[in-house]
mmCIF file of the C-alpha atoms, coordinates in Angstrom:
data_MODEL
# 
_entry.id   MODEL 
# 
loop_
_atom_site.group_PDB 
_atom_site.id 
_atom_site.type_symbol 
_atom_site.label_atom_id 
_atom_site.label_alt_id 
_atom_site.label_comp_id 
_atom_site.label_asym_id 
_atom_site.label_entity_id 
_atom_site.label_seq_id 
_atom_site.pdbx_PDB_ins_code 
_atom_site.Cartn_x 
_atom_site.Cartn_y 
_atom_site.Cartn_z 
_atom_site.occupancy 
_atom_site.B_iso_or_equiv 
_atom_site.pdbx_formal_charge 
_atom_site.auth_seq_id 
_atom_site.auth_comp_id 
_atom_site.auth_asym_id 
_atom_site.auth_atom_id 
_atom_site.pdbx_PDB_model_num 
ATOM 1   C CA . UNK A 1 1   ? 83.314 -5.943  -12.589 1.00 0.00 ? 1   UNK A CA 1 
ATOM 2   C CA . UNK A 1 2   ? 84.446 -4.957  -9.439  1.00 0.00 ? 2   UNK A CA 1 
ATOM 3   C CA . UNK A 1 3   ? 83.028 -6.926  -6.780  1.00 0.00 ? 3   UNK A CA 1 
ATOM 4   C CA . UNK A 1 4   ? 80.244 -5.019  -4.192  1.00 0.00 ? 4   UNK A CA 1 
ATOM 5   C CA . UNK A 1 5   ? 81.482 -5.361  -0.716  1.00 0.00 ? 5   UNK A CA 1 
ATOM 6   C CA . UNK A 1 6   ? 79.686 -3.372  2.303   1.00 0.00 ? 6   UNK A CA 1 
ATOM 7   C CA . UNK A 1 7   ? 81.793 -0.461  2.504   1.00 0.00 ? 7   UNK A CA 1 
ATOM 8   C CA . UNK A 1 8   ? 81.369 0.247   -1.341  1.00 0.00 ? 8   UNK A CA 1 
ATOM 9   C CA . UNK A 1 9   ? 79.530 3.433   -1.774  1.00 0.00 ? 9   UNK A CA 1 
ATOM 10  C CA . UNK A 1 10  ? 76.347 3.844   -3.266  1.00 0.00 ? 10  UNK A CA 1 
ATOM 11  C CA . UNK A 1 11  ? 77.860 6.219   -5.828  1.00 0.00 ? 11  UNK A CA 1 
ATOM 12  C CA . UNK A 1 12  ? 80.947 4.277   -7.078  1.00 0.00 ? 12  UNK A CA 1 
ATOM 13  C CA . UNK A 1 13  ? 77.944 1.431   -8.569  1.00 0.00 ? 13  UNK A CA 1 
ATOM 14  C CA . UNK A 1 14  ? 76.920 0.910   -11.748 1.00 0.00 ? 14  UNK A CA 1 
ATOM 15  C CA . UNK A 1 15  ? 73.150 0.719   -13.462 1.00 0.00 ? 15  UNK A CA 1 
ATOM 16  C CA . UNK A 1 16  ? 73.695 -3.096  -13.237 1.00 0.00 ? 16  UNK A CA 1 
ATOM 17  C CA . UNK A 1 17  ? 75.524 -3.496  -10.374 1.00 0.00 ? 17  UNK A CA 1 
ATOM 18  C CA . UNK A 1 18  ? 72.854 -1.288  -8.849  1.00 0.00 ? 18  UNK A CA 1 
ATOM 19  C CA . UNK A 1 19  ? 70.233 -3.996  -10.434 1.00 0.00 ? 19  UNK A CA 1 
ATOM 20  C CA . UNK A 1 20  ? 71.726 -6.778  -9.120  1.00 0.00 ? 20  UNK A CA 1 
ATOM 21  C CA . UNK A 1 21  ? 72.248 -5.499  -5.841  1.00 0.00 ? 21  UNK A CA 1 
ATOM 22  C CA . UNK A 1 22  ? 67.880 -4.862  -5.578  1.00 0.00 ? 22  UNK A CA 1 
ATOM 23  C CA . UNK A 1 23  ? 67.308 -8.458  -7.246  1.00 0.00 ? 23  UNK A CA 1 
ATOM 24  C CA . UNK A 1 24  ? 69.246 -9.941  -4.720  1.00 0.00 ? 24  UNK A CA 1 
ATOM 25  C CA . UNK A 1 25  ? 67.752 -8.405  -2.087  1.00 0.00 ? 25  UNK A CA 1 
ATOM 26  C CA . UNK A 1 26  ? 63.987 -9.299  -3.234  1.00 0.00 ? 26  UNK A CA 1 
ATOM 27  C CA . UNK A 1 27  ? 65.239 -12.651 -3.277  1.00 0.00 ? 27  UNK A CA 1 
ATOM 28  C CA . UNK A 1 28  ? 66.425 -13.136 -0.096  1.00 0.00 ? 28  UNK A CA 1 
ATOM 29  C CA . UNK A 1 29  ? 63.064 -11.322 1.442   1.00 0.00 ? 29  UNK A CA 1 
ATOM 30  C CA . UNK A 1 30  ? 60.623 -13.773 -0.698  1.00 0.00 ? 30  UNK A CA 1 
ATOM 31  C CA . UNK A 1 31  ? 62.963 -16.660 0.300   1.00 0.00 ? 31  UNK A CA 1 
ATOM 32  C CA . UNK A 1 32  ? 62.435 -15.326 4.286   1.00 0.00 ? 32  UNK A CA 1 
ATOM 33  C CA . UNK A 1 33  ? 58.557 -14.544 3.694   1.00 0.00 ? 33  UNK A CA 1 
ATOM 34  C CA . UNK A 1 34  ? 57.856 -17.887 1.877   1.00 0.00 ? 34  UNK A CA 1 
ATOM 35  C CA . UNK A 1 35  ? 59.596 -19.629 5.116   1.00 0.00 ? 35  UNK A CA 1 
ATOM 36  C CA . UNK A 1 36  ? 57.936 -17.804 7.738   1.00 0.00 ? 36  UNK A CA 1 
ATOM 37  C CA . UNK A 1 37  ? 54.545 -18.154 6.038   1.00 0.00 ? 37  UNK A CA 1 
ATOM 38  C CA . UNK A 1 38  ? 51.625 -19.680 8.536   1.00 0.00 ? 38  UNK A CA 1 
ATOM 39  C CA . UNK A 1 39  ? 48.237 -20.348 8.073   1.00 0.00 ? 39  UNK A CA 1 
ATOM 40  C CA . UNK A 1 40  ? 46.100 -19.370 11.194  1.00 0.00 ? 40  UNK A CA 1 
ATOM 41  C CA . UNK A 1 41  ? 42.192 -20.220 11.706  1.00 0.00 ? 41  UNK A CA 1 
ATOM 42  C CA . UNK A 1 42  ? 40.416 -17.785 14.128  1.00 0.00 ? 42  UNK A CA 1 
ATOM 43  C CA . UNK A 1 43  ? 37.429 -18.869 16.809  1.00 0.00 ? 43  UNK A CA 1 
ATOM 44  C CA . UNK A 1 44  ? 35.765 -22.025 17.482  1.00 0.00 ? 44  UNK A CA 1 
ATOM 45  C CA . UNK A 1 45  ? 34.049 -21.738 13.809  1.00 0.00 ? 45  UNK A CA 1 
ATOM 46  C CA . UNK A 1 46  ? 37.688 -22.025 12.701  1.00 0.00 ? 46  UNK A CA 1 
ATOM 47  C CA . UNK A 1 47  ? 38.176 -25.199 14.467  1.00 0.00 ? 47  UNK A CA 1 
ATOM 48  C CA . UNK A 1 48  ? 35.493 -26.085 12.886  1.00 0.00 ? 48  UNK A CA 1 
ATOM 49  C CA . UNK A 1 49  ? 36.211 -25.692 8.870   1.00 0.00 ? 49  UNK A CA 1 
ATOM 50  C CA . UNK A 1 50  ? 39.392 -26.626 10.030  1.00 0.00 ? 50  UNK A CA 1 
ATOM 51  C CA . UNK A 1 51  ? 38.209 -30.127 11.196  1.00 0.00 ? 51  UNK A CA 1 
ATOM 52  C CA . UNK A 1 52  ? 34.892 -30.044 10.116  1.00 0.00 ? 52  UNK A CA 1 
ATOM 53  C CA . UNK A 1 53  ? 33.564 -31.019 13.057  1.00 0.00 ? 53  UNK A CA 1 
ATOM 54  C CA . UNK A 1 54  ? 30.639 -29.540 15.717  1.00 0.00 ? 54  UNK A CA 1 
ATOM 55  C CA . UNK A 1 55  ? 31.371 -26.131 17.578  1.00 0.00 ? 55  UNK A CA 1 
ATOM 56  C CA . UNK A 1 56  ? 31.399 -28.530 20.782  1.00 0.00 ? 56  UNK A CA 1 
ATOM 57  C CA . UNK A 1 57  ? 34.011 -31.275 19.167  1.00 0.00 ? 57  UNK A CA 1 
ATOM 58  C CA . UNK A 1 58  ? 35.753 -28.018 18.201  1.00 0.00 ? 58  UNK A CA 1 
ATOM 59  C CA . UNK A 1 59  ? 35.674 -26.911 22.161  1.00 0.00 ? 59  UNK A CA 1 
ATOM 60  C CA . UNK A 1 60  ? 37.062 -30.507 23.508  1.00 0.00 ? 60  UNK A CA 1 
ATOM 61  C CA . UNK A 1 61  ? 39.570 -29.914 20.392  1.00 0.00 ? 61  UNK A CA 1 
ATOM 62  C CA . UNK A 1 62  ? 40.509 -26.630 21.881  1.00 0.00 ? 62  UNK A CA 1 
ATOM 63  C CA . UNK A 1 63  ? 40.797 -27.652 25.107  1.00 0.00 ? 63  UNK A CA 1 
ATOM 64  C CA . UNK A 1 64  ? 42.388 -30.696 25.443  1.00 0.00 ? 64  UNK A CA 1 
ATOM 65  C CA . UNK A 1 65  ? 43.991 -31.918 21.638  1.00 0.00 ? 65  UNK A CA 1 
ATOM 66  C CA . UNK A 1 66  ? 45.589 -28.855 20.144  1.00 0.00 ? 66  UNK A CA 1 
ATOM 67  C CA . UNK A 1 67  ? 46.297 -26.715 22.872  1.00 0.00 ? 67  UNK A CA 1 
ATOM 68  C CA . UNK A 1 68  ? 49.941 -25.983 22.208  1.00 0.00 ? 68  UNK A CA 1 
ATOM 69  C CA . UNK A 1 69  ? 48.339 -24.794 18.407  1.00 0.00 ? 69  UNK A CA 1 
ATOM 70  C CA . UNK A 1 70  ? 46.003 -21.893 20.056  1.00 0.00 ? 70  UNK A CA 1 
ATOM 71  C CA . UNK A 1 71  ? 46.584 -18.966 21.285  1.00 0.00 ? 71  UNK A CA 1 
ATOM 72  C CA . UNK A 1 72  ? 43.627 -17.080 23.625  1.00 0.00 ? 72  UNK A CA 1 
ATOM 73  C CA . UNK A 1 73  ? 43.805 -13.293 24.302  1.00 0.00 ? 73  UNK A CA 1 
ATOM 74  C CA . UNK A 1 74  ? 40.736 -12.861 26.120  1.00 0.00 ? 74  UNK A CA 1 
ATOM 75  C CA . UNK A 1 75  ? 37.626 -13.969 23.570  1.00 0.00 ? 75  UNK A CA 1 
ATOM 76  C CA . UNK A 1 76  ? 39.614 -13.503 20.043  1.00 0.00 ? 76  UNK A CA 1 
ATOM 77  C CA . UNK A 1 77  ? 40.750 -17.022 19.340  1.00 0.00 ? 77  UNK A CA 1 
ATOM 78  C CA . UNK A 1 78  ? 44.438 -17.882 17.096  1.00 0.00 ? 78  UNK A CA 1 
ATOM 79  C CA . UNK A 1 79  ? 44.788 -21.384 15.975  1.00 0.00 ? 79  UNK A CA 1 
ATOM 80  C CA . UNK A 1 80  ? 48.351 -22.202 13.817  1.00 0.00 ? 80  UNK A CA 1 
ATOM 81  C CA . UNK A 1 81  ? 46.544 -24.692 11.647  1.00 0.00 ? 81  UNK A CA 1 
ATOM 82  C CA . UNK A 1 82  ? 49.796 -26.687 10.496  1.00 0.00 ? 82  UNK A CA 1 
ATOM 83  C CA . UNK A 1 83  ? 50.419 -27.537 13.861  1.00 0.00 ? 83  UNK A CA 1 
ATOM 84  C CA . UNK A 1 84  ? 46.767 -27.608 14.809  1.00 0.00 ? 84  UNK A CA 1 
ATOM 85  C CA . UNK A 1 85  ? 46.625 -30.754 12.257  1.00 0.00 ? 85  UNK A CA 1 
ATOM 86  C CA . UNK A 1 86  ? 49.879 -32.463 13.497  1.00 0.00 ? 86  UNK A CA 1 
ATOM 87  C CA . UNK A 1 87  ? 49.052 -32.627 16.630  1.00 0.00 ? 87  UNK A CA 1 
ATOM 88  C CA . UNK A 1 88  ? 45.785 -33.844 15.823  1.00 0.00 ? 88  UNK A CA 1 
ATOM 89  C CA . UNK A 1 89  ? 47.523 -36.707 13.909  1.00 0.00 ? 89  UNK A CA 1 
ATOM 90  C CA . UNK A 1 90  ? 49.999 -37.594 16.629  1.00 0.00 ? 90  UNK A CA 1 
ATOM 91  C CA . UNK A 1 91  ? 46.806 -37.681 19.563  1.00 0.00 ? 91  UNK A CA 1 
ATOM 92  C CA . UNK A 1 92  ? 44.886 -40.034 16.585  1.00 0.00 ? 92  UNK A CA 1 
ATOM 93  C CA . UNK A 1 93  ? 47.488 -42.332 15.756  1.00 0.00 ? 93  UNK A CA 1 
ATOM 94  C CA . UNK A 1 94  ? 48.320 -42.535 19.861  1.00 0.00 ? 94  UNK A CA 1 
ATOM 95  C CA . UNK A 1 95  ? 45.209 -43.475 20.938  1.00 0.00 ? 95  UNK A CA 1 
ATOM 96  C CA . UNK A 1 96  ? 43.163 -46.892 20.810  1.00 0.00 ? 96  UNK A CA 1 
ATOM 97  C CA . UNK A 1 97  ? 40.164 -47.296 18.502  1.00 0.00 ? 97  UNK A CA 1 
ATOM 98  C CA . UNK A 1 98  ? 37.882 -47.698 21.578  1.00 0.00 ? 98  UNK A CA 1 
ATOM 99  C CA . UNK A 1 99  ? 38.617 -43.828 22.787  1.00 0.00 ? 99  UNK A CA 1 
ATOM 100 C CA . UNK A 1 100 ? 36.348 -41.055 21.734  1.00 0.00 ? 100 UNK A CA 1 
ATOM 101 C CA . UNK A 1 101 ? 38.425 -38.054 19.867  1.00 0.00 ? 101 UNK A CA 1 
# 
């Protein structure tokens, strides 16, 4: 088979060249999607399942722990969870076993 370079035309392909060429392609898009793939948690009552903790452990969480994790456009409330929960753990493991959070 001849190989498929950009500048071959759509026409000059066969059935499964054709094939290959779309296989490829979903491929490299479920590869991307798979990668790019976050898990968000929305308002204080995500915080909340996300932690399971109170709606005010959730607000101290908000304000002071994960802050680099949320994202605040006016009242909705965006939480990346991943990072949510590592930089939960880093703040945990940092602090002394006398400090509250």
């Amino acid at each position: 088979m001849a190989e498929i370079t950009p500048n071959t035309p759509l026409v000059m392909l066969t059935v499964g060249q054709f094939e290959e060429l779309l296989s490829r392609n979903r491929i490299e898009k479920t590869e991307t999607f798979q990668s790019s793939h976050r898990r968000y948690v929305y308002g204080l009552k995500g915080i909340c399942e996300l932690f399971n903790c109170a709606h005010s452990t959730a607000q101290k969480l908000k304000d002071e722990v994960i802050t680099e994790a949320v994202s605040q456009y006016g009242r909705k409330i965006v939480v990346d969870a991943e990072h949510a929960l590592r930089l939960f753990k880093e703040r945990k493991s940092s602090l002394d076993p006398d400090t509250d959070l």
